[in-house]
Steps between C-alpha positions, in 0.01 A plus 500: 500500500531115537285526855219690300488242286508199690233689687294567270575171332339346860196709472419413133519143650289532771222680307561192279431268767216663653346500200520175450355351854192768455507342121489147621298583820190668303485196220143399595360144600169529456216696271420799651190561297360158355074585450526825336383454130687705189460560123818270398744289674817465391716244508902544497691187360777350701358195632181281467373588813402849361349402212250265729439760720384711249263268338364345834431932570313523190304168538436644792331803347717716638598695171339584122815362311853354571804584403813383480794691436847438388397104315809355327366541065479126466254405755159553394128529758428111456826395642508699781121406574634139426790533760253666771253289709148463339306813506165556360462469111421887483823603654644540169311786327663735784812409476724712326944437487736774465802427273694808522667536834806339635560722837291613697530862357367346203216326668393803641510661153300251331207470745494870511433476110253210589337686764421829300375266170282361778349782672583337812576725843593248705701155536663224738819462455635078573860475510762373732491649866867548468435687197185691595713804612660604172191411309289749685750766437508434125142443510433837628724694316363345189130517575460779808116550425406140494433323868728205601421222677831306627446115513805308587594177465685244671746274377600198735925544397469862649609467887367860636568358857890534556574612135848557552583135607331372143721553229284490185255710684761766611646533160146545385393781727855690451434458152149648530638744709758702232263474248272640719794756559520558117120550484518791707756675368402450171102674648745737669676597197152517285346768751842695467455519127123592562602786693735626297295507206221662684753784618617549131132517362 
């Protein structure tokens, strides 16, 4: 009995771990898609980098509107236009924050909401490439009509190169990694209860 389990103890493990180096191996570096116009871009806070990103996109003409998803309730469209590097003066009419979310389950919630209000079929989703993963998947399950563009973003502290040897950056992408983890099971467990329903219909 003790073998079995220190076997299967082992295993566990080394799923664990192989999961992890094809986690950390697949975070991506660069913009796989940067030309192809959508209907909205959305922005997911977490750093300041994103939120430029996502305004220098719609400058750009890239989207109809922008929006940004998961704002803390005190700050307001002129400071964060304030805190961002000048942009043109009619920037501002498409602009549109999010209050609501504080996960990203949430944010994937609220610019679902956004997105139907809109009539919109179509976004670009900025957030952090280390975070691009899990997005996606709550993305999807949250909108699974509406095309997603992924549009990383990459933050200077985050050591891809190496990871392991970085501290901050490994406790980052193990972090990023369970809740990834959770994510899944949690879609997992959401399908099961699908199913069942469907059988008891």
């Amino acid at each position: 009995m003790r073998t079995r389990l220190i076997r299967g103890a082992a295993a566990l493990f080394a799923a664990w771990a192989s999961g992890l180096v094809w986690f950390a191996g697949t975070i991506p570096d660069s913009v796989a898609d940067p030309v192809s116009p959508a209907d909205a871009i959305v922005v997911l806070t977490g750093g300041s980098q994103r939120v430029e990103a996502g305004l220098d996109l719609l400058a750009s003409g890239m989207a109809k509107k922008l929006f940004v998803s998961g704002v803390h309730p005190g700050v307001q469209l002129a400071q964060l236009l304030h805190a961002a590097a000048p942009k043109p003066d009619w920037i501002a009419c498409c602009v549109v924050l999010g209050h609501s979310a504080d996960n990203t389950f949430g944010n994937a919630a609220e610019t679902a909401a956004w997105m139907q209000a809109e009539g919109f079929r179509s976004l670009r989703l900025v957030t952090g490439s280390y975070h691009l993963r899990r997005s996606l998947l709550e993305f999807r399950r949250a909108m699974p009509e509406i095309a997603i563009i992924p549009h990383p973003v990459f933050s200077e502290r985050v050591k891809l190169a190496q990871w392991w040897e970085w501290p901050g950056t490994a406790a980052l992408i193990l972090g990023e990694y369970h809740k990834y983890l959770a994510a899944l099971l949690r879609l997992a467990a959401f399908h099961l209860h699908m199913d069942q329903r469907e059988q008891t219909a």
